[in-house]
C-alpha positions in Angstrom: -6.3 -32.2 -48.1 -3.8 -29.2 -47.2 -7.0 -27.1 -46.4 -8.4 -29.8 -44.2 -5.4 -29.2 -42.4 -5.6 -26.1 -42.4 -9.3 -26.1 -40.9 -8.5 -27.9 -38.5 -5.3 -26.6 -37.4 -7.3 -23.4 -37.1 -10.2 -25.1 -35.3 -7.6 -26.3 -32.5 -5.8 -23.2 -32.3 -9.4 -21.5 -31.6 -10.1 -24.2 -28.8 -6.6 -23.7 -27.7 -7.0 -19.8 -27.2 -10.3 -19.3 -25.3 -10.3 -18.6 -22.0 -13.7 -19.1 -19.9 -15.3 -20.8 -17.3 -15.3 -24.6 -17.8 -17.2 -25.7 -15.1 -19.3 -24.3 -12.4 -20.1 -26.4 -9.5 -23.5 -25.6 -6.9 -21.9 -27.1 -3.3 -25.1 -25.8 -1.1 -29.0 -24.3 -2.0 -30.0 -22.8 1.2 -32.8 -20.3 2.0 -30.9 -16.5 2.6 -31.4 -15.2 6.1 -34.0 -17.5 7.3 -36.8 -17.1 4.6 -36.8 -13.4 5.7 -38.9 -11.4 2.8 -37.3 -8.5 1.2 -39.9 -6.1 0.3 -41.7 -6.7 -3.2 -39.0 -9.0 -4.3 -39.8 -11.5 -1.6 -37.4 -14.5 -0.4 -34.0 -15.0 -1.6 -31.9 -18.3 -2.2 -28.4 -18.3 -1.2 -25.7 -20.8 -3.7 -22.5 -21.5 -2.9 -20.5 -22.9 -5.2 -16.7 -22.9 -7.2 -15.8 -21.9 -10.5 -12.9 -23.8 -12.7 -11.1 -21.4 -14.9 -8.9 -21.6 -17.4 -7.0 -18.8 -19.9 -4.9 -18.7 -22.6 -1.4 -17.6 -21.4 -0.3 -16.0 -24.3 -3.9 -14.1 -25.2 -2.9 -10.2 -25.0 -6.1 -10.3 -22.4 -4.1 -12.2 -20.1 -0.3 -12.2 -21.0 0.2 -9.4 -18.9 -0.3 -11.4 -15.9 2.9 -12.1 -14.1 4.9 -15.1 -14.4 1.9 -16.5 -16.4 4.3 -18.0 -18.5 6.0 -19.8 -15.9 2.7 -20.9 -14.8 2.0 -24.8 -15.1 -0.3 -25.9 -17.9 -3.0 -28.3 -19.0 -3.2 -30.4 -21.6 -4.9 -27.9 -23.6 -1.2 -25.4 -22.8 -4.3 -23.9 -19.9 -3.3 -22.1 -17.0 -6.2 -23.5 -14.3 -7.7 -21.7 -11.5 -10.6 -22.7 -9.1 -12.5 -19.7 -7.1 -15.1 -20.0 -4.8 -18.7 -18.0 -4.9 -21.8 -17.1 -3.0 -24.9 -15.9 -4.9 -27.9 -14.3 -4.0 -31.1 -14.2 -6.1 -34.8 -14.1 -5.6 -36.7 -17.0 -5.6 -39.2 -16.1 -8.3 -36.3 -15.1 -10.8 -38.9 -12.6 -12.5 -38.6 -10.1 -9.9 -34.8 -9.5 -10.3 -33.8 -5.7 -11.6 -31.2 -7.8 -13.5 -28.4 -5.6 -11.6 -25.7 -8.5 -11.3 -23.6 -6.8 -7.9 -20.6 -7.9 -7.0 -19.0 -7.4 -3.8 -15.4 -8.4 -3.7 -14.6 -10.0 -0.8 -12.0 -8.1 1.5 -9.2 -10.8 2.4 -11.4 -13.4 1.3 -14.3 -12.2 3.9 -17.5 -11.8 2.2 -19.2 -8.6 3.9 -23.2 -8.8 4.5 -25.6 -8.0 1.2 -27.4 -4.5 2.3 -31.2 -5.3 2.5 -31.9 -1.7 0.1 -30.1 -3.7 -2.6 -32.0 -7.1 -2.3 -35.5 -5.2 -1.8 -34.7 -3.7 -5.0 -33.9 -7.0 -6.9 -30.7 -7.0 -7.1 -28.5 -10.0 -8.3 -25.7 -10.3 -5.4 -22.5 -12.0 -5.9 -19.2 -12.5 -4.1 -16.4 -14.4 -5.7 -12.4 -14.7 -4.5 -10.1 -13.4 -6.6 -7.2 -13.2 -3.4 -4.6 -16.1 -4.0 -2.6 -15.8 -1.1 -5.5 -15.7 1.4 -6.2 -19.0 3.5 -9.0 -21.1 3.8 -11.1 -20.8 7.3 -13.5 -18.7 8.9 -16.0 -18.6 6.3 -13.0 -17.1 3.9 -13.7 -17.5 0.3 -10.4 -19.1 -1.9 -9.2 -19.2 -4.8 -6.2 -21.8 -5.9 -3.5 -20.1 -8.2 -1.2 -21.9 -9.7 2.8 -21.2 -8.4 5.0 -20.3 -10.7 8.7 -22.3 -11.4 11.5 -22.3 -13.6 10.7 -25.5 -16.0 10.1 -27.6 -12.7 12.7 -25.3 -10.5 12.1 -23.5 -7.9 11.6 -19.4 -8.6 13.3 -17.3 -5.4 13.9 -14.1 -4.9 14.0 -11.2 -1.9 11.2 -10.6 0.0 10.4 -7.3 2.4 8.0 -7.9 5.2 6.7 -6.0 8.2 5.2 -7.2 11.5 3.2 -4.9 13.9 1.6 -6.4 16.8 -0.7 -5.0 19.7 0.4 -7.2 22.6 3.7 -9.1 23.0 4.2 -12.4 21.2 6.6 -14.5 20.6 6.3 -15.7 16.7 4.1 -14.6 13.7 4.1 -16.2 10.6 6.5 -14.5 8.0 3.1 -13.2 6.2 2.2 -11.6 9.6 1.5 -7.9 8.7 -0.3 -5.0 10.3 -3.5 -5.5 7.7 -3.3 -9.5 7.2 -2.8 -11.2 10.4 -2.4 -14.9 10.5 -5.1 -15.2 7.6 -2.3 -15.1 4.2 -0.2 -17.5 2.9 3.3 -17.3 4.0 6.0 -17.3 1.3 8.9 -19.7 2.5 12.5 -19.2 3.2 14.7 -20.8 1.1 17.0 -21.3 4.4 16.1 -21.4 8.1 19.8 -20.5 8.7 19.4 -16.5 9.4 23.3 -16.1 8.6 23.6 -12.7 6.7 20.1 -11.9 7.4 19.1 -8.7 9.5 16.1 -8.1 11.7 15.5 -4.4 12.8 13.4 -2.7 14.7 12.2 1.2 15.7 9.6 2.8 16.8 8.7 5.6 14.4 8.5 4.8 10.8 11.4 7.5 9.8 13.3 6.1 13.2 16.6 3.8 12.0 16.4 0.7 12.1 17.9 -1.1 15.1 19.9 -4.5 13.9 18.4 -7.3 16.6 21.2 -9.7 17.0 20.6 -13.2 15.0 20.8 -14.9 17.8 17.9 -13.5 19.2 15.7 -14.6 16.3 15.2 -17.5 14.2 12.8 -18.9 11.8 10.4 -21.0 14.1 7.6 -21.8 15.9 7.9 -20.8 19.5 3.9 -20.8 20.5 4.3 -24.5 22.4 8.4 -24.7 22.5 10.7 -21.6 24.5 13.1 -20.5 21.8 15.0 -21.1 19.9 11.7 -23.1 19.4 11.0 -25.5 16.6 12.4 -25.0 12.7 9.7 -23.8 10.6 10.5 -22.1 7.4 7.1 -20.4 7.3 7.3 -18.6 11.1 9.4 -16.1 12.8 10.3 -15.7 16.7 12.2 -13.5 18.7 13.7 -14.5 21.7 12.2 -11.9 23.7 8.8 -11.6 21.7 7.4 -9.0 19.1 6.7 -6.1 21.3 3.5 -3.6 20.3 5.7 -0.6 20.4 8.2 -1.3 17.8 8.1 -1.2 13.9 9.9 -5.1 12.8 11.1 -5.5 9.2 13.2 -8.3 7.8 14.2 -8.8 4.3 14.8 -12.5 3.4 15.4 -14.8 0.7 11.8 -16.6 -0.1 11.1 -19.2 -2.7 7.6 -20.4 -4.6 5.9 -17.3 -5.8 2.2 -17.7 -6.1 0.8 -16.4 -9.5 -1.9 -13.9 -8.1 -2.6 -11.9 -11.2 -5.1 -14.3 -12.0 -7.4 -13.0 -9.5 -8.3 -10.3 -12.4 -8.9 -13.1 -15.1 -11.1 -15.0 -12.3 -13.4 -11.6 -11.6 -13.3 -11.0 -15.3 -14.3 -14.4 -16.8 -16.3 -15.6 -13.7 -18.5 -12.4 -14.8 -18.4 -12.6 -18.6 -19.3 -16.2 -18.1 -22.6 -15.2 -15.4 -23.3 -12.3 -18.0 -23.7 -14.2 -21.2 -23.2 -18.1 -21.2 -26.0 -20.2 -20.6 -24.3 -23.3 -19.2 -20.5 -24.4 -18.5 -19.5 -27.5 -21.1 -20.7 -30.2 -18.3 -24.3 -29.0 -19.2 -24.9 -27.4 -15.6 -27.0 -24.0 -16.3 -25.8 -20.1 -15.0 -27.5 -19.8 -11.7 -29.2 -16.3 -13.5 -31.1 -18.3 -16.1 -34.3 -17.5 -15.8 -37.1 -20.8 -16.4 -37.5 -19.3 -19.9 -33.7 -19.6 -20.6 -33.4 -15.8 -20.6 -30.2 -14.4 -18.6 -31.1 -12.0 -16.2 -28.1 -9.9 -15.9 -29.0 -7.1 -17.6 -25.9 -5.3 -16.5 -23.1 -5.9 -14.1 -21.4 -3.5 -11.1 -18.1 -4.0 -9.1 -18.0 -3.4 -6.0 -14.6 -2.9 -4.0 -14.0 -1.3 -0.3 -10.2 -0.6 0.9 -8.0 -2.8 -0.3 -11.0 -3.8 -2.7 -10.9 -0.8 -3.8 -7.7 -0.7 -4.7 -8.4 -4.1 -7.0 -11.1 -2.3 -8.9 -8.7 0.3 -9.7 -5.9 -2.0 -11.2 -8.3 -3.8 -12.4 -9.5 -1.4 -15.0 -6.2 0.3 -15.3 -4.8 -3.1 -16.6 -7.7 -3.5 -18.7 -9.4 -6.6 -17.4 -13.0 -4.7 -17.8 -12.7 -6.0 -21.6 -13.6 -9.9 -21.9 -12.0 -12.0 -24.2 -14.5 -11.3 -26.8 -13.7 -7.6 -26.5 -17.5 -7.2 -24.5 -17.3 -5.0 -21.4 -17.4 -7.0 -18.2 -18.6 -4.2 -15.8 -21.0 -1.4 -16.6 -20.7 0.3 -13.5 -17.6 0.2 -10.4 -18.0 1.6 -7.4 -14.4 2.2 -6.0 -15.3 2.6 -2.0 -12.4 4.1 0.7 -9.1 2.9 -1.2 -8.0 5.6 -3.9 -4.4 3.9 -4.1 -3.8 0.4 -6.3 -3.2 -3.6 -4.9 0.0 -5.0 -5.7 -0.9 -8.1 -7.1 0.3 -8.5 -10.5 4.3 -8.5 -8.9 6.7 -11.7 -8.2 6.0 -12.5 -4.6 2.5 -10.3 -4.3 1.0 -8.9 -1.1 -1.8 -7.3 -1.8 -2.6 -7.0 1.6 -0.2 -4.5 2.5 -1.4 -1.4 3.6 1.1 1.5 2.6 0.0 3.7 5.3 2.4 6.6 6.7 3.0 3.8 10.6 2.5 0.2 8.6 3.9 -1.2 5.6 4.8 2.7 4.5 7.0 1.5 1.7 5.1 -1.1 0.0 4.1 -0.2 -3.7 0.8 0.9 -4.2 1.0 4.3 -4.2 2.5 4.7 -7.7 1.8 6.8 -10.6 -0.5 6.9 -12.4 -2.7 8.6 -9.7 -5.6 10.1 -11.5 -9.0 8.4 -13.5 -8.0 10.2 -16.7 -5.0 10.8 -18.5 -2.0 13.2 -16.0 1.3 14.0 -16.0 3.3 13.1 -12.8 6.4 15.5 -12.7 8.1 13.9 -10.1 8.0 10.3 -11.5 7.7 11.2 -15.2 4.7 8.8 -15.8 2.1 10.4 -18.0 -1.2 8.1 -18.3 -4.8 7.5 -16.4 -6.2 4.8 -14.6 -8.6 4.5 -17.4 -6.0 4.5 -20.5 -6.4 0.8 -21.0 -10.7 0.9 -21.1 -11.1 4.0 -22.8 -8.8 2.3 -26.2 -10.9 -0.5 -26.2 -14.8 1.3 -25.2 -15.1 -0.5 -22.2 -14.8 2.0 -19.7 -17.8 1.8 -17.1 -19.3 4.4 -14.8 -17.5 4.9 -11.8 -18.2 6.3 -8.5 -15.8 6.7 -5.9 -16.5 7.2 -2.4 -14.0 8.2 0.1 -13.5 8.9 4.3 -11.7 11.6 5.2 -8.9 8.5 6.5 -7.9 8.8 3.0 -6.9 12.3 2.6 -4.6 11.3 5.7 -3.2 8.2 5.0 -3.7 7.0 1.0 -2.9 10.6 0.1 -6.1 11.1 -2.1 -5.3 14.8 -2.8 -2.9 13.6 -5.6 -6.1 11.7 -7.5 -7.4 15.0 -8.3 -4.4 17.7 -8.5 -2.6 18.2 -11.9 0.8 17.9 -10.6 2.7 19.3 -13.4 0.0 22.9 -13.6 -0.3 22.6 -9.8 -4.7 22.7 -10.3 -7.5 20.8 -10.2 -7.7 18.2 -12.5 -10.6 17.9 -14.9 -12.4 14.7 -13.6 -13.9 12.1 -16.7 -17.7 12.4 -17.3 -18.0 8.7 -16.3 -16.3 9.2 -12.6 -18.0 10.6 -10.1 -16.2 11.3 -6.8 -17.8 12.2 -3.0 -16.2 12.4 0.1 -17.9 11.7 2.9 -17.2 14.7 5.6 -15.5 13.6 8.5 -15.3 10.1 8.8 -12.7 7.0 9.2 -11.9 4.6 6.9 -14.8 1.8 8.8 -17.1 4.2 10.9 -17.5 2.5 14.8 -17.3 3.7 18.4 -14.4 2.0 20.7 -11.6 3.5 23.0 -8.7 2.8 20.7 -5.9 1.3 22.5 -3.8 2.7 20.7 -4.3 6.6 20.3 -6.4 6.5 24.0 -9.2 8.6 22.4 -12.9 7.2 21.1 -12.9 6.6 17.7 -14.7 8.3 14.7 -18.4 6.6 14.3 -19.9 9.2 12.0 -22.0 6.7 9.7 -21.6 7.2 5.9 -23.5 3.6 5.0 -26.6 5.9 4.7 -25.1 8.0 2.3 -23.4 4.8 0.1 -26.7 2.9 0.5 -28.2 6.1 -1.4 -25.1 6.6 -4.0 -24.8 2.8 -4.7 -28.7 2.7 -5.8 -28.2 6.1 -7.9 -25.2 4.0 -9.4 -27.7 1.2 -10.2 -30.0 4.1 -12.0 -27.1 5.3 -14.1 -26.1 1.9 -15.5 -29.4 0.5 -15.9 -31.4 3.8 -16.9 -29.4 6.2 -18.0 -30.3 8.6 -14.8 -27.7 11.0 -13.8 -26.4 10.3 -10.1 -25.3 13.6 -8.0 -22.7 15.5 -9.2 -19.1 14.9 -7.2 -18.4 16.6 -4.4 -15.1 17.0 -2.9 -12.2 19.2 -1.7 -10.7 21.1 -4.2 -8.2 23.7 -4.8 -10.6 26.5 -6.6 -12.9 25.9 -3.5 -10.0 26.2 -1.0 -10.9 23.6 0.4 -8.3 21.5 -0.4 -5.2 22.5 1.8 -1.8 21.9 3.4 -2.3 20.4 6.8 -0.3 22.7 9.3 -2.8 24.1 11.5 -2.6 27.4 10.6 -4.5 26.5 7.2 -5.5 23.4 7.9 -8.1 25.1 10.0 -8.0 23.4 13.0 -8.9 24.9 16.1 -7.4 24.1 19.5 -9.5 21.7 21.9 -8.4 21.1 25.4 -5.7 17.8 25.7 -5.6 17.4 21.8 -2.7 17.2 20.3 -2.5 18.4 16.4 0.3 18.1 14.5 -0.4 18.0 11.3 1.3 14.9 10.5 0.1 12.8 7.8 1.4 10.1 5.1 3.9 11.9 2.9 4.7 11.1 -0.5 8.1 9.6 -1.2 9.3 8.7 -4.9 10.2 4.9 -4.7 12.2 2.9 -7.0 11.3 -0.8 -6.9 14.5 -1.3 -9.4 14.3 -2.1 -13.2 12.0 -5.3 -13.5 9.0 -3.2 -11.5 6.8 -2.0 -14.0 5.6 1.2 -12.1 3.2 2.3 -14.2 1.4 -0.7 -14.5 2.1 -1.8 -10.6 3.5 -5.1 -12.3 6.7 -6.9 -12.5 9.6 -8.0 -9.6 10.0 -5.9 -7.1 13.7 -5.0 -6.0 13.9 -4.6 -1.9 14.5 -2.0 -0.3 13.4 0.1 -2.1 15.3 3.1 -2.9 13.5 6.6 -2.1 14.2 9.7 -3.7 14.7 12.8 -1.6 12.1 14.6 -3.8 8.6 14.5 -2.3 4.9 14.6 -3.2 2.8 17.2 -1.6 -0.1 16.0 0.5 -2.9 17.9 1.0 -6.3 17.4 3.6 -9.6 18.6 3.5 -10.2 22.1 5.3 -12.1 22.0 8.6 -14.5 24.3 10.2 -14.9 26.2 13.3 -16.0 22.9 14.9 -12.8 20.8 13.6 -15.3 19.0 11.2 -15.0 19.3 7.4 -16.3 22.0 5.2 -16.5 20.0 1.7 -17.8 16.7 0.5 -21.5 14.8 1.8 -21.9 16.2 5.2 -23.9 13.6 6.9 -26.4 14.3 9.8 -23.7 13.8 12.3 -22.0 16.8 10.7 -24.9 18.9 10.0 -26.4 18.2 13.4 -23.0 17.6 15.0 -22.3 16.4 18.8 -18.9 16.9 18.5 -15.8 17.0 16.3 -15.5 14.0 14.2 -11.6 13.3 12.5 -10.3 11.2 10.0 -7.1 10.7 12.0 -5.7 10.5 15.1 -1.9 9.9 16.5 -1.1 7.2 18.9 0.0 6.9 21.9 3.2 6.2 24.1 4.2 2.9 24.0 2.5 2.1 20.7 4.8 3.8 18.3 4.1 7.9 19.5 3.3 10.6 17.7 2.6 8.4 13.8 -1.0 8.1 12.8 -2.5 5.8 14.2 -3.5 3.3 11.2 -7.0 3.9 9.8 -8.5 5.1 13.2 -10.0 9.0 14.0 -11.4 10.6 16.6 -14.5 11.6 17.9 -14.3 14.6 20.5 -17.7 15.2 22.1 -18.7 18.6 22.9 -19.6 19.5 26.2 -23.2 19.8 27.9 -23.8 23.3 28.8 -21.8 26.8 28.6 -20.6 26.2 31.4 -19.1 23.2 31.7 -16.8 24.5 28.7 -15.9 27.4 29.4 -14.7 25.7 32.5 -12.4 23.5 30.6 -11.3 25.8 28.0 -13.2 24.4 25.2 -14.3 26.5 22.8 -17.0 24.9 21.0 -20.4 26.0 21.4 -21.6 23.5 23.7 -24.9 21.5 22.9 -27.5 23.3 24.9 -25.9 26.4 23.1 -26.7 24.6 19.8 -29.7 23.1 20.4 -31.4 24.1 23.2 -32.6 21.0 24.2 -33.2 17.6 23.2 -37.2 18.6 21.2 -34.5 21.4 19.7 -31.6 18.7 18.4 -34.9 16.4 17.0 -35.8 18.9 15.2 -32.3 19.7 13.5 -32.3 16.3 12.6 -35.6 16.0 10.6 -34.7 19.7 8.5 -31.4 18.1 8.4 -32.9 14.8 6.4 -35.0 16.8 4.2 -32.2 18.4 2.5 -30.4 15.4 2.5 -33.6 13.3 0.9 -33.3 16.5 -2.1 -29.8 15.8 -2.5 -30.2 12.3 -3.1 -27.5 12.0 -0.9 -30.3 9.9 1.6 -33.2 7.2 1.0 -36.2 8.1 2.7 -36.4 4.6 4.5 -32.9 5.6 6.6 -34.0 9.1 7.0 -37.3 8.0 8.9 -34.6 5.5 10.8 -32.3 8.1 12.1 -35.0 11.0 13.0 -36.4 7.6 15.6 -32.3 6.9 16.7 -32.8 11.0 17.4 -36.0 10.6 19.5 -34.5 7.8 21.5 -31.1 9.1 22.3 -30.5 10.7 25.7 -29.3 14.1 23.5 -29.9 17.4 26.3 -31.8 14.6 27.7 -32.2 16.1 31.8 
């Protein structure tokens, strides 16, 4: 009888203790992109649908999620989630690759599949994993639980930031320079501002200037003149929130959403796609094939910006191992965001951008810095982002894939630098890294309002169309992707950015100065687990006097950089192309201007330089004349095709853009 018991006991505790995917519900079956055909592969379906989660609190897979503990639970002592998904896959199932790709939605906006993936069979898939992030617009959710002190309510002090680029009266209190009025806005405990200071200024290293309390409050002034109407989830100034100042309050705010669970959701959501062949309602994984074959033969992660930054604490906290100790992801691709997303803290904002204007002292930019194991001198952290995957084998291949915005502003120099021996770092055989020459952070053409100059629309999609497929090869095949290619200290091409050996060449009404997103020390206070980028954040911060050294990539005689993928646009170049640029008067002068560079055209003729001081060969120096800047292009291509750094399919697509742009056209 005792071992009946016994049995049983141990057959509850087992149901008690797994985590997974209980139930997966199909909301819409739609044809994808109007029954267009892709290639062989033919027509896609397009399924959206949620996922109910639950974990095991106290499984060491998961009790490293913040306040998961504190979490409510089920019946079953489950903490419950519910994410949304979209999924792409062919309509005759038998032409899949069985590459499951995921692409992380970016503040719950799912970005566009690329045609070169679906016409290769690929599996797509994007799935919320962003608590704080509201529904609307197409946004995909996911509900997280909020954590509370046996039934009370959990508070604690909250930093916050608003930056705006035309004068308005109130924000929400979530309002920030990357998340807009899109994220869910953590309460005050109080809408009596007693004790409470709002500052402004208008450089980041400005002081803060104290605006009286009576000139603020927490309401809603968009219908009613202020002091408005009481709302303990808004903010107004009497006078508006002007787009040349810097605002930052510090307030008491109560409720704190448990977003660590976003990892558990991308983890199990995956593991569940990967390898179960229905949820216990009976309803089958979307990827079982008619035979009842899955046909995810392996699965890659993709991130961009602060995506990326959720790939990278995502393995560094060890969510790539399932439950079952399996690896969830055989391949990552960790696009423009080298730093990590705080979302495993009390009170998480993983939308805040720690750039060197907005949100400059919000964590994220913590040790450790580097894939593989480092030593940090300056905070004393030894460890890799990869510590956690490489104990348990479940490390995948990584590529990551950076603009030049990063060098600038996420201070991507320190991924690859020993610190402490002041050298290259040796990079892990399973990470590749590329920069891609002289770009922004999201390549496009505008007048920026706020630097005054064009901005940087040097493509690199080509090049990542091209990467991203090699990645495929390399987790599917076994086939070796380029080999990284980046700035580096032995090359000397990794450098200090005063102009002197920066590189940088004067041009005519361009200001340099060098200026980019220093490193500062920050102590979040003793419940912030640094190394981790997990715990309770203490605000302020407190920043130590010592400093990290930033370096940028070297530039060449054009202004356009020597190392990394030089795209046609730099090969064949029609002007200087900059991952940075400084803004303007009245919009906080002189700090970079947030993930924005510049494109400088060069001039026409000889002539109409040398008139203007510009020293820059000018285009009919270059080329000739527009047969002459065709041409450039198509050798240009060739060598990019042989460095698998282009498909043939985009190359045939930019030597036509060539042909039909008005280049030295007379």
């Amino acid at each position: 009888m005792f071992k009946q018991i016994l049995l049983f006991f141990f057959f509850f505790l087992c149901i008690q203790t797994e985590a997974k995917i209980v139930k997966i519900i199909i909301d819409k079956n739609e044809p994808y992109a109007n029954n267009k055909s892709f290639g062989d592969i033919g027509q896609y379906e397009k399924l959206t649908g949620r996922a109910f989660g639950e974990i095991n609190p106290f499984d060491r897979h998961n009790a490293l999620i913040q306040d998961i503990q504190l979490a409510p639970k089920n019946a079953n002592g489950m903490v419950e989630y519910v994410t949304e998904f979209i999924l792409l896959r062919p309509k005759d199932l038998g032409k899949s690759n069985g590459l499951f790709f995921l692409n992380l939605p970016n503040r719950g906006n799912a970005f566009p599949a690329d045609n070169a993936l679906l016409e290769r069979g690929y599996l797509y898939f994007w799935c919320a994993w962003q608590g704080d992030v509201l529904a609307g617009n197409n946004r995909l959710t996911i509900k997280v639980p909020i954590a509370t002190n046996n039934g009370t309510a959990i508070t604690g002090k909250l930093r916050t930031e608003y930056h705006v680029s035309k004068t308005v009266p109130t924000l929400f209190l979530s309002s920030g320079a990357f998340t807009g009025n899109s994220h869910h806005s953590y309460e005050t405990v109080s809408l009596d501002n007693e004790g409470l200071v709002l500052t402004k200024r208008v450089q980041e290293s400005d002081l803060r200037i104290p605006i009286p309390n009576a000139e603020w409050a927490f309401a809603d002034c968009n219908k009613v003149v202020f002091p408005g109407t009481p709302n303990s989830t808004m903010i107004s100034i009497k006078s508006g929130f002007e787009p040349q100042y810097i605002y930052e309050l510090i307030y008491t705010a109560k409720n704190p959403l448990v977003l660590g669970l976003g990892f558990a959701a991308i983890r199990d959501i995956t593991s569940f796609l990967k390898h179960e062949a229905q949820d216990i309602e009976a309803t089958a994984n979307p990827f079982l094939s008619e035979q009842k074959t899955n046909l995810v033969k392996a699965a890659v992660m993709f991130g961009v910006s602060q995506c990326s930054g959720f790939t990278r604490t995502f393995l560094q906290l060890g969510f790539n191992e399932d439950e079952n100790g399996k690896i969830v992801f055989e391949g990552v691709n960790s696009h423009i965001g080298p730093r990590r997303v705080s979302l495993n803290v009390r009170f998480g904002r993983p939308g805040g951008g720690g750039m060197q204007h907005e949100d400059h002292l919000f964590p994220g930019n913590e040790a450790p810095f580097t894939w593989g194991s480092s030593y940090d001198p300056i905070s004393k952290i030894e460890g890799g982002i990869l510590d956690r995957c490489m104990a348990s084998n479940t490390c995948p291949k990584i590529m990551q894939t950076l603009s030049s915005t990063e060098y600038w502003q996420s201070r991507m120099s320190l991924r690859t630098i020993d610190l402490f021996r002041g050298k290259d770092i040796l990079i892990p055989e399973n990470v590749r890294i590329y920069l891609f020459s002289s770009t922004q952070h999201t390549p496009y053409s505008t007048k920026s309002p706020l630097s005054g100059f064009m901005t940087n629309g040097n493509s690199y999609y080509e090049n990542l169309r091209a990467l991203q497929i090699a990645l495929g090869y390399w987790v599917l095949e076994g086939n070796e992707p380029p080999a990284s290619i980046y700035p580096t200290l032995k090359k000397k091409t990794l450098v200090e950015s005063n102009q002197k050996t920066s590189g940088w060449h004067d041009i005519p009404n361009v200001i340099y100065s060098g200026k980019l997103n220093d490193g500062v020390d920050l102590d979040f206070g003793e419940n912030f687990i640094e190394k981790d980028e997990s715990g309770i954040i203490q605000e302020p911060p407190v920043a130590f006097k010592k400093k990290y050294k930033i370096l940028i990539p070297k530039v060449d005689i054009d202004n356009n950089e020597i190392d990394g993928i030089r795209s046609l646009s730099i090969r064949v170049p029609l002007g200087t192309y900059t991952g940075w640029s400084l803004r303007k008067s009245g919009f906080g002068e002189g700090d970079l201007n947030s993930l924005e560079g510049m494109f400088i055209p060069f001039k026409s003729t000889k002539t109409e330089r040398i008139a203007v001081g510009d020293n820059r060969l000018s285009l009919e120096e270059r080329y000739g004349s527009h047969e002459g800047y065709v041409s450039a292009i198509k050798k240009a291509t060739e060598i990019l095709i042989k460095e698998r750094f282009l498909l043939v399919e985009d190359a045939q697509s930019e030597i036509e853009k060539a042909e039909k742009s008005t280049v030295l056209i007379r």
